[in-house]
Backbone as ProteinMPNN parsed JSONL, in Angstrom:
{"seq_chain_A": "XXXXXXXXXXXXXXXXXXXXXXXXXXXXXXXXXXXXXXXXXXXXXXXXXXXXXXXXXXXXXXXXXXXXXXXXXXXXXXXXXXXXXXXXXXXXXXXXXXXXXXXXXXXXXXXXXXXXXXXXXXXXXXXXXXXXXXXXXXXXXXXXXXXXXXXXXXXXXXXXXXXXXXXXXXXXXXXXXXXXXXXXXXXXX", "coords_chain_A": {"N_chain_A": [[16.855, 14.943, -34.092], [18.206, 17.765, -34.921], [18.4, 21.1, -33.835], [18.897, 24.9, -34.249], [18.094, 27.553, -32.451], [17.84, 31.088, -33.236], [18.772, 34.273, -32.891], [19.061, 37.162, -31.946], [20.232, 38.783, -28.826], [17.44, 38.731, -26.525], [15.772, 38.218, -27.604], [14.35, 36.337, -27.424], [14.958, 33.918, -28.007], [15.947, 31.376, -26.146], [13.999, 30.747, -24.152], [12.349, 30.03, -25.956], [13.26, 27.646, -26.737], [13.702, 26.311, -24.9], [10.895, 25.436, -24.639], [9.943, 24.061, -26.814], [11.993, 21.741, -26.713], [10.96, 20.425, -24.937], [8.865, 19.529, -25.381], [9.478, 18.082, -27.48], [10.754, 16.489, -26.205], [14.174, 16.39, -26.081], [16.866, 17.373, -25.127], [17.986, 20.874, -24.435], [19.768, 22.81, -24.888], [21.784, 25.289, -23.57], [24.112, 27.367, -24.274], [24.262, 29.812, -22.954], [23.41, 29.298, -20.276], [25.001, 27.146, -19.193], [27.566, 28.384, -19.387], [27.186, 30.779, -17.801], [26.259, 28.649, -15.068], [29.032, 28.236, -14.945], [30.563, 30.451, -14.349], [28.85, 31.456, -12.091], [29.797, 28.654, -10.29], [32.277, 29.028, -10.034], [34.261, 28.257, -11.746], [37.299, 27.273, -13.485], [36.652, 27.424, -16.39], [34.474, 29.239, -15.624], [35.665, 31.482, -14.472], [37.29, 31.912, -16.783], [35.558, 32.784, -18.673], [33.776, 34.449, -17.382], [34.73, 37.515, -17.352], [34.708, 38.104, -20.112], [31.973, 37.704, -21.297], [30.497, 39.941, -19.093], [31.581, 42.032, -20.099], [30.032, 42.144, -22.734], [30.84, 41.017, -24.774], [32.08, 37.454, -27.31], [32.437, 34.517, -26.079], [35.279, 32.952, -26.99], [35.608, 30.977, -29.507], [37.108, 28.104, -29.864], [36.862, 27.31, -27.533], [33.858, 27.123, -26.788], [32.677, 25.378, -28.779], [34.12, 23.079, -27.848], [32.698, 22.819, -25.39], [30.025, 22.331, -26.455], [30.483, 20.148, -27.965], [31.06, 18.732, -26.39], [28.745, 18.322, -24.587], [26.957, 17.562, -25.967], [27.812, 15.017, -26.862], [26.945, 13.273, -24.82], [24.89, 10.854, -22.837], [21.547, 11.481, -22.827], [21.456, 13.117, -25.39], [21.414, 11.59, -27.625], [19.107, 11.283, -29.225], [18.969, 14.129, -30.217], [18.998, 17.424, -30.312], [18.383, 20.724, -28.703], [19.708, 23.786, -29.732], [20.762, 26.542, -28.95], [22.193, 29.234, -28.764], [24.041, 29.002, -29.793], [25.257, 28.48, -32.757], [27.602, 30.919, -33.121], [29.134, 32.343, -34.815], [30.409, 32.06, -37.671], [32.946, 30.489, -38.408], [32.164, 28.874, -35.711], [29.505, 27.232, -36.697], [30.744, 26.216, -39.078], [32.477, 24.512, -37.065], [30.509, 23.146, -36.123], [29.146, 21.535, -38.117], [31.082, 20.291, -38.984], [31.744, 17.939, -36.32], [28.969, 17.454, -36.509], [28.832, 15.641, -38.852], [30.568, 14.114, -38.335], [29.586, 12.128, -36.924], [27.482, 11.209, -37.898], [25.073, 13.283, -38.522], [22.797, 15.496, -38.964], [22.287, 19.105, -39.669], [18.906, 19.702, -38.671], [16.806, 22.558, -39.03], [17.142, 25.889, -38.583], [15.488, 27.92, -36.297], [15.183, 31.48, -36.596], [14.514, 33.909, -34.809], [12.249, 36.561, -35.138], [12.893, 39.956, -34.105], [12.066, 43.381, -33.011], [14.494, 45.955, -32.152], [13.953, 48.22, -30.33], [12.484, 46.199, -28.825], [13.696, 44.965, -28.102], [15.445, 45.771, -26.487], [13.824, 46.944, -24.247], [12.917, 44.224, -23.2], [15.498, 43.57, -22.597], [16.222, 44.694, -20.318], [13.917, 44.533, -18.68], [14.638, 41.709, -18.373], [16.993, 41.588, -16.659], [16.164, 42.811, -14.124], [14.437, 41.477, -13.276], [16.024, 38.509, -12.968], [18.464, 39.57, -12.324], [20.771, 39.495, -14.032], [24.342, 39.826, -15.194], [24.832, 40.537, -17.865], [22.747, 42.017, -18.867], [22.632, 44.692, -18.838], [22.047, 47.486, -20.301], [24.026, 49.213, -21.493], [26.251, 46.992, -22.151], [24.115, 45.635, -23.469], [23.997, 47.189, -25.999], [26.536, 46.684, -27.035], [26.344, 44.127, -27.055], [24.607, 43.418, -28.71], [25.332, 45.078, -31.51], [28.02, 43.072, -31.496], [26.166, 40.791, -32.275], [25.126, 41.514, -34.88], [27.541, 42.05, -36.12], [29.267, 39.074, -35.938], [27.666, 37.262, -35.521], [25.411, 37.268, -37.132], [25.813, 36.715, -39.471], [26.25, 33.796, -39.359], [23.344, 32.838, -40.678], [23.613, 33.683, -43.371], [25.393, 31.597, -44.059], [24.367, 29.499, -43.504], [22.329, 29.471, -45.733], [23.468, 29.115, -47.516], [24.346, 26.56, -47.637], [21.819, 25.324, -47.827], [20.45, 24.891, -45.584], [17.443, 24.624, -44.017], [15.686, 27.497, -42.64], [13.459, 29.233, -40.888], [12.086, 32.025, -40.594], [10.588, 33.677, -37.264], [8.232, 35.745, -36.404], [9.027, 37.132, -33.439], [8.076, 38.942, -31.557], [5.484, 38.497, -29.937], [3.624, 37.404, -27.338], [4.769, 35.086, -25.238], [3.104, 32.314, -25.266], [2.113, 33.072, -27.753], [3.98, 33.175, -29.986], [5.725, 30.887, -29.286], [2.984, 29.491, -30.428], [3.187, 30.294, -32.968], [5.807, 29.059, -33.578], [5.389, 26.405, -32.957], [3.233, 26.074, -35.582], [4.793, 26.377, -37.203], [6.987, 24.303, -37.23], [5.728, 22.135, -37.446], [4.335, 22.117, -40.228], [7.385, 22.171, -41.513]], "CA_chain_A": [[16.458, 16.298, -34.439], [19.1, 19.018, -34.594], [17.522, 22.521, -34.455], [19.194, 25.994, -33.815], [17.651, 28.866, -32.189], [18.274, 31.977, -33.818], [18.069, 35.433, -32.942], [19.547, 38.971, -31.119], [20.036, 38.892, -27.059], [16.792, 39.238, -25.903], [14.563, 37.708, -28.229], [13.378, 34.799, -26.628], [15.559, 31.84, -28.338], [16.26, 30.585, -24.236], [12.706, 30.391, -23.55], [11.093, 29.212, -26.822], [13.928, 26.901, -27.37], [13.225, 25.123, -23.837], [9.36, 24.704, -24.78], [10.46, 23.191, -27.965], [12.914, 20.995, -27.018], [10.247, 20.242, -23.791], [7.612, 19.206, -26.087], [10.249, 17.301, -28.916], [11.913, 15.016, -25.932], [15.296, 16.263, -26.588], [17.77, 18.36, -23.886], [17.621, 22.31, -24.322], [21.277, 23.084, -24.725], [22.281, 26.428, -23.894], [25.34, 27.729, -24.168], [24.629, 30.919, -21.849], [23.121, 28.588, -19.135], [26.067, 26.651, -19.1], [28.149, 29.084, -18.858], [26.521, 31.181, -16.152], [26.866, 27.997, -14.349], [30.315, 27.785, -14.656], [30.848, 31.08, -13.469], [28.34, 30.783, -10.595], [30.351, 27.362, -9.627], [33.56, 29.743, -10.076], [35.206, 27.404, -12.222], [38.085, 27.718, -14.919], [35.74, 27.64, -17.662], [34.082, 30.497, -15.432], [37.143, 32.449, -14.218], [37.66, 32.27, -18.318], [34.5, 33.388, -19.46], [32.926, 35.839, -17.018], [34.838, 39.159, -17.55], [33.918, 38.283, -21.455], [30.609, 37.811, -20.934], [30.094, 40.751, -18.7], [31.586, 42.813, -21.443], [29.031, 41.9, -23.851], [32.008, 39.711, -26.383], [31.933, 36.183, -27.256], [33.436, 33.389, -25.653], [36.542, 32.41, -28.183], [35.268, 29.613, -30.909], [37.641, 26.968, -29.333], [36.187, 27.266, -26.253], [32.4, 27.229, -27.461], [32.879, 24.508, -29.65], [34.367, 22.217, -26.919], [31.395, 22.659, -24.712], [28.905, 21.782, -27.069], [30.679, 18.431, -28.353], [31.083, 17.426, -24.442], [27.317, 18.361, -24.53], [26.157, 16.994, -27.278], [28.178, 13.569, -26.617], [25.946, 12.438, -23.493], [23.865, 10.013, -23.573], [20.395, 12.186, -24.084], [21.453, 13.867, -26.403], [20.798, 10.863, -28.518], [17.854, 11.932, -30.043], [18.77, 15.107, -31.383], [19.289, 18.865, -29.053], [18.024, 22.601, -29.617], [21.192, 24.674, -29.615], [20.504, 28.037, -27.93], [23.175, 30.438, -28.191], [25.249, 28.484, -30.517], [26.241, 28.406, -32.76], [27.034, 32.675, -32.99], [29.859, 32.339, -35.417], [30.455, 31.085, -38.734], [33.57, 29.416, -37.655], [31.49, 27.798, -35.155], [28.729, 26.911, -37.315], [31.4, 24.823, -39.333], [32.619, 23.341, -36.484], [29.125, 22.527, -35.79], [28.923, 21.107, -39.178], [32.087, 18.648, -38.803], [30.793, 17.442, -35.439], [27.184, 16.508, -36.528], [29.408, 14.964, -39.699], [31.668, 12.754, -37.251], [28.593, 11.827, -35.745], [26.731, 10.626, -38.974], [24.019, 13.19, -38.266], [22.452, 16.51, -39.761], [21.292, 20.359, -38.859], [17.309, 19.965, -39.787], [16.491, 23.504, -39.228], [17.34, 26.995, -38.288], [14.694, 28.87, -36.07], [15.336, 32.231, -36.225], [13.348, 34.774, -34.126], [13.02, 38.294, -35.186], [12.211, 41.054, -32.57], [12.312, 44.714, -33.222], [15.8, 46.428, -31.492], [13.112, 48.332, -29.436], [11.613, 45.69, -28.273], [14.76, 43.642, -27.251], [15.789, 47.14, -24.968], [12.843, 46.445, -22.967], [13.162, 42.939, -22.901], [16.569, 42.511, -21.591], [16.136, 45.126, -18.829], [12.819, 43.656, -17.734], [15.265, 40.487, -17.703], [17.991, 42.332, -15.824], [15.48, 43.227, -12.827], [14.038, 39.874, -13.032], [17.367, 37.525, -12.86], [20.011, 40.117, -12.588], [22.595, 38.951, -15.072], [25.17, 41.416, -15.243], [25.343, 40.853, -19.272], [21.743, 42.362, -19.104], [22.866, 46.116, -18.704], [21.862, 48.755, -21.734], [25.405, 48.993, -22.105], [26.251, 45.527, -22.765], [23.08, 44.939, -24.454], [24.156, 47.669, -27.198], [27.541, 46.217, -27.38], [26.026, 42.617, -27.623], [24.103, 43.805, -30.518], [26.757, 45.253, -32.551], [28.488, 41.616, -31.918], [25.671, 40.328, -32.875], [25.149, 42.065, -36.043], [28.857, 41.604, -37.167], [29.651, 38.365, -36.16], [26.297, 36.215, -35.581], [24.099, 37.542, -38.227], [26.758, 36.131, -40.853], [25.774, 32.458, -39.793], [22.008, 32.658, -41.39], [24.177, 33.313, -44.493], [26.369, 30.729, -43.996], [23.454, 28.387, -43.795], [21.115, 29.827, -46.396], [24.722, 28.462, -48.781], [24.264, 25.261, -47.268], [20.621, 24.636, -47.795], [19.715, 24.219, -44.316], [15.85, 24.905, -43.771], [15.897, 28.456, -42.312], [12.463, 29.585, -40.614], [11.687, 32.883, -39.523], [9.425, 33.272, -36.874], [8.048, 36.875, -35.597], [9.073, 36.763, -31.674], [7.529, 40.02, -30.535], [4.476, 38.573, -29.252], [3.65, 36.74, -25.989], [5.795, 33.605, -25.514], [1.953, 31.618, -25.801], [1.874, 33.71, -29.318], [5.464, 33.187, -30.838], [5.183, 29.258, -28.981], [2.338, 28.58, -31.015], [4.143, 30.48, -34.319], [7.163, 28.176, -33.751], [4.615, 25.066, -33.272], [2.474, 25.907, -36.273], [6.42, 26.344, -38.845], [7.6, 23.314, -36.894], [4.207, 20.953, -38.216], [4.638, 22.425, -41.833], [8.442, 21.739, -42.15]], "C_chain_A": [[17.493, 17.26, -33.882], [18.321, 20.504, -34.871], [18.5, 23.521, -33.823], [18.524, 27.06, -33.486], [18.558, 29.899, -32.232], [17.954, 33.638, -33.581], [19.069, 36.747, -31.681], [20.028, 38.523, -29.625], [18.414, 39.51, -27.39], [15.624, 38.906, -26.876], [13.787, 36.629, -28.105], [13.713, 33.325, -27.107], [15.398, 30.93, -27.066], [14.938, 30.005, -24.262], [11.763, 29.948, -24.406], [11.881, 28.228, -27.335], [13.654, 25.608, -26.348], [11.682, 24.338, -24.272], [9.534, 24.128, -26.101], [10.752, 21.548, -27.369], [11.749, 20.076, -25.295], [9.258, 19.286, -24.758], [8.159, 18.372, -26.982], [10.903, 15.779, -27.865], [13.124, 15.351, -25.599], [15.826, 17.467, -25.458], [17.635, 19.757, -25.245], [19.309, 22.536, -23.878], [21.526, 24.513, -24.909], [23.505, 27.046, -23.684], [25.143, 28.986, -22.979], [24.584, 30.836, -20.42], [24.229, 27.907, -18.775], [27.407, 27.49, -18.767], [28.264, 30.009, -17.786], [26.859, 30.111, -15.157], [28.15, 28.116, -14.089], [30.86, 28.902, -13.925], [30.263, 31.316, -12.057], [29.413, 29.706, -10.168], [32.0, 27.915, -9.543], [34.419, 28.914, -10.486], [35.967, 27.703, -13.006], [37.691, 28.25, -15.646], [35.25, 29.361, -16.604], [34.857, 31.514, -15.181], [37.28, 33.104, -15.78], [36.477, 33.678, -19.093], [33.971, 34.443, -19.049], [33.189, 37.06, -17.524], [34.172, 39.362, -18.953], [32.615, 38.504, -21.665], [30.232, 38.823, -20.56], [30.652, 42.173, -19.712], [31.2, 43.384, -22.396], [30.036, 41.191, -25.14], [31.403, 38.215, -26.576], [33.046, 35.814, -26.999], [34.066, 32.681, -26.933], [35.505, 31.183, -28.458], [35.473, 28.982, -30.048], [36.86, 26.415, -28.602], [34.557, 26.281, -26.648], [31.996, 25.622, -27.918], [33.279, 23.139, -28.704], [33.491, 21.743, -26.159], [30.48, 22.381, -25.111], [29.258, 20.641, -27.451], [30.667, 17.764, -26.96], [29.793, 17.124, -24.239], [26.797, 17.394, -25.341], [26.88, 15.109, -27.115], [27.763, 12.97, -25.231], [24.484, 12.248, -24.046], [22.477, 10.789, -23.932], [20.416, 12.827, -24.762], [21.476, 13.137, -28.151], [20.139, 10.907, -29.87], [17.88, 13.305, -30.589], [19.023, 16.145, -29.861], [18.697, 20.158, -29.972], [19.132, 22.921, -28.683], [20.524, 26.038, -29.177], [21.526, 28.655, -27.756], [24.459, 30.146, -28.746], [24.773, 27.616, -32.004], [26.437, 30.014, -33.407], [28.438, 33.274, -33.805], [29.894, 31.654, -36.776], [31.474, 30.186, -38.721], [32.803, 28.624, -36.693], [30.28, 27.045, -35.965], [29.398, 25.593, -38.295], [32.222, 24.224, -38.887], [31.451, 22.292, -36.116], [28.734, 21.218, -36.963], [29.746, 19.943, -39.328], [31.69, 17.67, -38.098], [29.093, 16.779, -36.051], [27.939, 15.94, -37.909], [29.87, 13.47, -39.194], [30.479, 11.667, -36.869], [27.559, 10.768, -36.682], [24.746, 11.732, -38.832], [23.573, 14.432, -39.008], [21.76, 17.672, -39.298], [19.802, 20.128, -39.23], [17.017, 21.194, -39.962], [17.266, 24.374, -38.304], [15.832, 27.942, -37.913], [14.691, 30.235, -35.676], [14.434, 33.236, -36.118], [13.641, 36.029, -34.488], [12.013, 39.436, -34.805], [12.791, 42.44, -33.351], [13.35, 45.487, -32.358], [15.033, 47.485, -30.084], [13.072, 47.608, -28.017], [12.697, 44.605, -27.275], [15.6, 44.495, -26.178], [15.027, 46.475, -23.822], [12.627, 45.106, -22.169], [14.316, 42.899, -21.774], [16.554, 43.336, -20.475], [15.226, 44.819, -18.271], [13.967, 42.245, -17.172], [16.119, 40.838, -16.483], [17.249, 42.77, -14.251], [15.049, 42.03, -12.101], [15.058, 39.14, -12.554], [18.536, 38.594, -12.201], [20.858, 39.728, -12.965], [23.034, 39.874, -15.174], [25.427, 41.028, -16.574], [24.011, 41.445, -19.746], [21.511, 44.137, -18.757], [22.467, 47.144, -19.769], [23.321, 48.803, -22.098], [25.955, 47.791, -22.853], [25.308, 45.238, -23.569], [23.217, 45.56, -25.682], [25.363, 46.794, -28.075], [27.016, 44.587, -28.029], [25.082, 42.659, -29.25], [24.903, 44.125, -31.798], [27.596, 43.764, -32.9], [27.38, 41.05, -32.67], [25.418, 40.23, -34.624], [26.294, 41.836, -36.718], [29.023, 40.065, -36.652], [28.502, 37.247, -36.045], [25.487, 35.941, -36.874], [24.82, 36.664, -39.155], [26.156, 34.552, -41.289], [24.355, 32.751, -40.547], [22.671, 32.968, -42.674], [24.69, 32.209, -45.282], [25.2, 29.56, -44.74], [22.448, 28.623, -44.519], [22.468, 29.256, -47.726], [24.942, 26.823, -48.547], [22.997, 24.694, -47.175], [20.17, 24.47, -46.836], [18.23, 25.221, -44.647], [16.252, 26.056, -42.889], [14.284, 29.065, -42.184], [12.41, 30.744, -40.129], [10.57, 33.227, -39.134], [9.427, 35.089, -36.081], [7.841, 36.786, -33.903], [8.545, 37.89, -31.097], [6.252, 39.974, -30.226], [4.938, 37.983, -28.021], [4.57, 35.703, -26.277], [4.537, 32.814, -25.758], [2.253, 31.884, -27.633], [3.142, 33.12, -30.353], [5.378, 31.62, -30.028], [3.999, 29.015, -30.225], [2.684, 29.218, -32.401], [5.014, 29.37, -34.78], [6.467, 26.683, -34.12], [4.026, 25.246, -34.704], [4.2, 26.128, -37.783], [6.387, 25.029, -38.547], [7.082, 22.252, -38.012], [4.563, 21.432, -39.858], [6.219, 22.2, -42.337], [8.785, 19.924, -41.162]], "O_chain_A": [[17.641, 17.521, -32.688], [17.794, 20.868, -35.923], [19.032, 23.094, -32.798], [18.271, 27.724, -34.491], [19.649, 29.938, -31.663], [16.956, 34.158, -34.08], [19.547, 36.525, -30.568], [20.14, 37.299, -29.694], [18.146, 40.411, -28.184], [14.545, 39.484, -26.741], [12.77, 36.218, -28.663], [13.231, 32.214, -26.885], [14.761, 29.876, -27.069], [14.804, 28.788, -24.394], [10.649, 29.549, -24.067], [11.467, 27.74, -28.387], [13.467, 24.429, -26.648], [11.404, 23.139, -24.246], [8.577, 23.356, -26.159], [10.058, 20.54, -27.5], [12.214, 19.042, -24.816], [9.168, 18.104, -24.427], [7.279, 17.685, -27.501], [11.294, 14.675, -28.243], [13.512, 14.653, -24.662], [15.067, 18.355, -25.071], [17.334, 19.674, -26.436], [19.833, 22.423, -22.769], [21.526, 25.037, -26.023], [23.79, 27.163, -22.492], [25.996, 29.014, -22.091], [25.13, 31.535, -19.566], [24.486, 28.215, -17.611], [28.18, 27.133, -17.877], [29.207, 30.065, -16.997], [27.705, 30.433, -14.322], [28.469, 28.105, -12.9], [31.571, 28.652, -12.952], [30.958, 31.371, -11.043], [30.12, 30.297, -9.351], [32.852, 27.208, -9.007], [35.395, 28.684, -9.773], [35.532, 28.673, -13.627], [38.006, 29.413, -15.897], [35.717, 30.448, -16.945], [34.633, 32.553, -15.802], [37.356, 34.303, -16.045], [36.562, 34.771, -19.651], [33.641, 35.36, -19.802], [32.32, 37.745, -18.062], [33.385, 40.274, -19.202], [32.205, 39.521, -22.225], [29.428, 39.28, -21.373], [29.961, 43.176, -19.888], [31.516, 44.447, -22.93], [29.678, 40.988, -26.3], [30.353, 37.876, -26.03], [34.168, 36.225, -27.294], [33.434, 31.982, -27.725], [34.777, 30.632, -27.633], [34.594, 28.862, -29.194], [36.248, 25.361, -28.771], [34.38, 25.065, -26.717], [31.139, 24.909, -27.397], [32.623, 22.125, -28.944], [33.3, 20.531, -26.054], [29.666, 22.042, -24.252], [28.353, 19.813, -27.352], [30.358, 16.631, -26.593], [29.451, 16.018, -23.821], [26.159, 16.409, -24.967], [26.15, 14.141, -27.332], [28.485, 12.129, -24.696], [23.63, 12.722, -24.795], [22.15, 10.831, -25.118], [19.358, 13.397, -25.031], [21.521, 13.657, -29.266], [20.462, 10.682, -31.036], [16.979, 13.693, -31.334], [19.176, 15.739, -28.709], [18.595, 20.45, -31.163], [19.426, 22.594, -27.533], [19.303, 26.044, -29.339], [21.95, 28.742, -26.604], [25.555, 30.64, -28.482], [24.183, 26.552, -32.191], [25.54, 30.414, -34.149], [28.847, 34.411, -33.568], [29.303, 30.577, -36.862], [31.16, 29.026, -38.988], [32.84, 27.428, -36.983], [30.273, 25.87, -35.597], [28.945, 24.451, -38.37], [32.894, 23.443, -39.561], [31.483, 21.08, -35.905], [28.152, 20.176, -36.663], [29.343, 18.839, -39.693], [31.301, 16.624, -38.617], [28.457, 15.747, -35.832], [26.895, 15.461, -38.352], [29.642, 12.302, -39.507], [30.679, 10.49, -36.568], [27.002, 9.766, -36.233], [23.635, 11.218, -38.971], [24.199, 14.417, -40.068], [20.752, 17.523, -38.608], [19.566, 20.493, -40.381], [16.85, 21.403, -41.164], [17.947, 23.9, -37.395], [15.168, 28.52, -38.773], [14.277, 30.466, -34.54], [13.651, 33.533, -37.021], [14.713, 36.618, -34.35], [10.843, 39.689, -35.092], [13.758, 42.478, -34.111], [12.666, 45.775, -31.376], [15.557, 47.464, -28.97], [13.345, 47.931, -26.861], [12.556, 43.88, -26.29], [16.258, 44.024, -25.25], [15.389, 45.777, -22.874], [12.302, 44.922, -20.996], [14.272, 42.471, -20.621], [16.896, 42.748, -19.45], [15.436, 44.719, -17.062], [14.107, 41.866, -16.01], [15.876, 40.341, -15.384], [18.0, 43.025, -13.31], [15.175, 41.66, -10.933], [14.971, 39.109, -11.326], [19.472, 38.109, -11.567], [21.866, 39.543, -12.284], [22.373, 40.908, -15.265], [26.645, 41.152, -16.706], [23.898, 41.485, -20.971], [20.434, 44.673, -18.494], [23.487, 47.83, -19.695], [23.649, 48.319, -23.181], [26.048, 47.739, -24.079], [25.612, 44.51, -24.514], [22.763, 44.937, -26.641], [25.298, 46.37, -29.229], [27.263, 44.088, -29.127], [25.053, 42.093, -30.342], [25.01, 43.47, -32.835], [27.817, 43.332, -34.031], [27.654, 40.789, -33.841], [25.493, 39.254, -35.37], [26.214, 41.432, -37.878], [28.642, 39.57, -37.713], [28.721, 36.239, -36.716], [25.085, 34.918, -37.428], [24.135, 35.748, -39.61], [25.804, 34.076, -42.368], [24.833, 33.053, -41.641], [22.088, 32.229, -43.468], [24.589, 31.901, -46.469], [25.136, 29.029, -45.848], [21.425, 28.053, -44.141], [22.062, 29.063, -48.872], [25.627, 26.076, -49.246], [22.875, 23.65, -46.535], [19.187, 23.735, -46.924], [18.11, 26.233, -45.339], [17.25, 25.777, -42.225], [13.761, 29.391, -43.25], [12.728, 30.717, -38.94], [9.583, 33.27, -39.868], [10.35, 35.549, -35.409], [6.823, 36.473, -33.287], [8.551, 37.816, -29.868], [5.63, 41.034, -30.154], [6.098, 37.948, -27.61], [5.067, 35.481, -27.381], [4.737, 32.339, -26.875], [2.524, 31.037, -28.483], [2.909, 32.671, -31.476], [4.433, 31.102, -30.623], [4.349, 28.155, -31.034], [2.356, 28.391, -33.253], [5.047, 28.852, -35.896], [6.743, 25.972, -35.086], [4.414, 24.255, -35.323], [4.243, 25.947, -39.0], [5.832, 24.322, -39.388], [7.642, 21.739, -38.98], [5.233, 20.624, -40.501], [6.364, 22.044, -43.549], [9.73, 19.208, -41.496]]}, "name": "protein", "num_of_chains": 1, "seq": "XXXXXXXXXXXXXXXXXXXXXXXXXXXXXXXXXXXXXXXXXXXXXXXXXXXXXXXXXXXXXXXXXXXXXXXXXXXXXXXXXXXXXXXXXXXXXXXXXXXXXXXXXXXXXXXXXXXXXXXXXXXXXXXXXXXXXXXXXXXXXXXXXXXXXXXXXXXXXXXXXXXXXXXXXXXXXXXXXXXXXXXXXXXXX"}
């Protein structure tokens, strides 16, 4: 089972992609977790990525794309992964697409969450108090939107030309509420 979580900063892919992928078996691959690590652990990869990140940009394709095949080629990842935060390009999307090719394997679905621009304000500064991520600023969070909007949004195109199964699921309830949304698409596709 390949699935993508889909959706804005601040709409709850992270956290309804874990109870998914919690409940399916299958590792909870997130690209922003992973990367946070790396800059926490002050590594290359993090040295590379932070200032971007704290910016509100995306981490270059190449990059991206590297870290998810290293990911995705250990052993539990076997059985299938929910992607979280990737793939946020259409270049990446068909690297994504070669990769699960190489592999002999296939996207099943696209779950994308959709939150009101409101509602994802309040969100990521509740997050920002909570965690303190410094990519959780009003500033950054406008900027990450705008990326979002030009270069993210494109993939659900991409893959609405490629037939993939494409669900959208209203995320502006509780995580219980939008959890049992995601469960009750999941069972029907």
């Amino acid at each position: 089972m390949i699935t993508v979580f889909f959706g804005p900063p601040g709409s709850g892919k992270g956290t309804q992609a874990a109870v998914v992928a919690e409940r399916r078996g299958v590792p909870h691959v997130s690209t922003g977790e992973i990367l946070r690590a790396e800059v926490a652990a002050d590594t290359e990869l993090g040295r590379e990525a932070g200032p971007i990140m704290d910016a509100g940009h995306l981490v270059p394709d190449d990059l991206m794309v590297r870290i998810i095949e290293q990911r995705m080629a250990q052993q539990d990842a076997r059985g299938g992964v929910i992607l979280d935060g990737f793939p946020r390009t259409v270049p990446q999307a068909q690297a994504l697409d070669a990769m699960l090719l190489r592999r002999g394997w296939t996207l099943d679905m696209v779950v994308a969450l959709d939150v009101p621009e409101e509602m994802l304000q309040e969100r990521v500064l509740n997050r920002a108090g909570e965690e303190g991520r410094a990519d959780d600023s009003l500033a950054a969070l406008e900027k990450r939107i705008r990326v979002y909007k030009d270069q993210t949004l494109p993939v659900l195109g991409y893959y609405q030309t490629r037939e993939i199964a494409i669900v959208h699921v209203d995320g502006s309830g509780t995580i219980e509420q939008v959890a049992s949304h995601i469960r009750e698409t999941l069972a029907r596709h």
